[in-house]
C-alpha positions as a LaTeX table, in Angstrom:
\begin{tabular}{lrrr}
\hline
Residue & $x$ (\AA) & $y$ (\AA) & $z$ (\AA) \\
\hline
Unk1 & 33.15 & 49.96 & $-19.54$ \\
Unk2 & 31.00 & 47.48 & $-21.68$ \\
Unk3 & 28.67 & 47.27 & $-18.43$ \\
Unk4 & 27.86 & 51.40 & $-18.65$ \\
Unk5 & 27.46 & 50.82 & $-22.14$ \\
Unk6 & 25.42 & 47.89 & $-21.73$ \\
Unk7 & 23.42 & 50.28 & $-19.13$ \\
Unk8 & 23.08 & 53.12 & $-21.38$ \\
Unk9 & 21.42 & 51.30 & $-24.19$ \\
Unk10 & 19.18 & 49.76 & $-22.46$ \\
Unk11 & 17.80 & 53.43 & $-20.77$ \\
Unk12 & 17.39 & 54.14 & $-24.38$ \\
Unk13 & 15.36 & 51.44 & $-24.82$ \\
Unk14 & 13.08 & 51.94 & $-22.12$ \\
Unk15 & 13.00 & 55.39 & $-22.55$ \\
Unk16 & 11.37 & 54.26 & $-26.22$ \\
Unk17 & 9.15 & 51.40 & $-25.03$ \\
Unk18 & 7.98 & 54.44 & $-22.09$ \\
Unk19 & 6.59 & 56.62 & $-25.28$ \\
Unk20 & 5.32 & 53.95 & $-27.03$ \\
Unk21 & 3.30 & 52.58 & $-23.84$ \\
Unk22 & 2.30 & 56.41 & $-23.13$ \\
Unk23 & 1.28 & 56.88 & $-27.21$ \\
Unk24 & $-0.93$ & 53.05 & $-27.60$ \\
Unk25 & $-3.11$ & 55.28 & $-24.15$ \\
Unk26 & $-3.10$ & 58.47 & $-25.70$ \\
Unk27 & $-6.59$ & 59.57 & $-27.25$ \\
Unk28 & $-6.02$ & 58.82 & $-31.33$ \\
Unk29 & $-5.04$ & 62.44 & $-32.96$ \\
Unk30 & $-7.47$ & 63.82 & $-35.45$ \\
Unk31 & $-4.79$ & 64.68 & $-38.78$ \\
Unk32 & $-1.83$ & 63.47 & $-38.76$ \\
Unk33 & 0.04 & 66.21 & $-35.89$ \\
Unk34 & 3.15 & 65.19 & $-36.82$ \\
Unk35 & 2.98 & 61.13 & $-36.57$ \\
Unk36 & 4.77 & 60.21 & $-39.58$ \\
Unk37 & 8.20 & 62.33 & $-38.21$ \\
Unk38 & 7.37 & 61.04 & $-34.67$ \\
Unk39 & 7.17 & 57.05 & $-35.76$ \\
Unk40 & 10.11 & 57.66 & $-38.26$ \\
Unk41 & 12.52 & 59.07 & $-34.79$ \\
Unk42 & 11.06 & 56.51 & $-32.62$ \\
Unk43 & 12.09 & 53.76 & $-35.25$ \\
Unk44 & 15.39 & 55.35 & $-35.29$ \\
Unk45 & 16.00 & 55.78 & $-31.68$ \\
Unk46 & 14.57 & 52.19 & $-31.10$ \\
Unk47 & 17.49 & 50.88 & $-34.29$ \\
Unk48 & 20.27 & 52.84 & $-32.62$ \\
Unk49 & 19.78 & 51.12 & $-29.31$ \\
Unk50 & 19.61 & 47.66 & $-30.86$ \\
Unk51 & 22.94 & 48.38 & $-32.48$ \\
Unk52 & 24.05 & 49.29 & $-28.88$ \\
Unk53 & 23.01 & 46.12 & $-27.34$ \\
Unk54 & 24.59 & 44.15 & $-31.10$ \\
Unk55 & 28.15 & 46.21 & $-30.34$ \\
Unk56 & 27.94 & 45.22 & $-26.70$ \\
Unk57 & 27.48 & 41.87 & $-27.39$ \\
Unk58 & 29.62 & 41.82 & $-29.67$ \\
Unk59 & 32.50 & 42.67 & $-27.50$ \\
Unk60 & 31.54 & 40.77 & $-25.02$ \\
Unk61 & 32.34 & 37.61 & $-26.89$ \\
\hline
\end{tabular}
């Protein structure tokens, strides 16, 4: 059980650090498009996994 969670979490994570690698390769957008709501969901995203891998660890102890 804590291993699929464990497993899950980090997907998420690498699933964020995949559209920050594609977005630092991207051309840079003229305006803003839409960049402050994307960074403020990847922030999210990335905070929700890290409380993942905390609660994981956590009850792993």
């Amino acid at each position: 059980m804590i291993e699929q969670r464990f497993i899950v979490a980090i997907g998420r994570i690498e699933r964020a650090l995949s559209r920050i690698e594609k977005s630092a390769i991207a051309p840079a957008p003229t305006g803003d498009n839409g960049l402050a709501e994307r960074h403020e969901k990847l922030k999210s995203e990335t905070l929700m996994a890290i409380q993942d891998l905390d609660k994981i660890l956590a009850d792993a102890r």
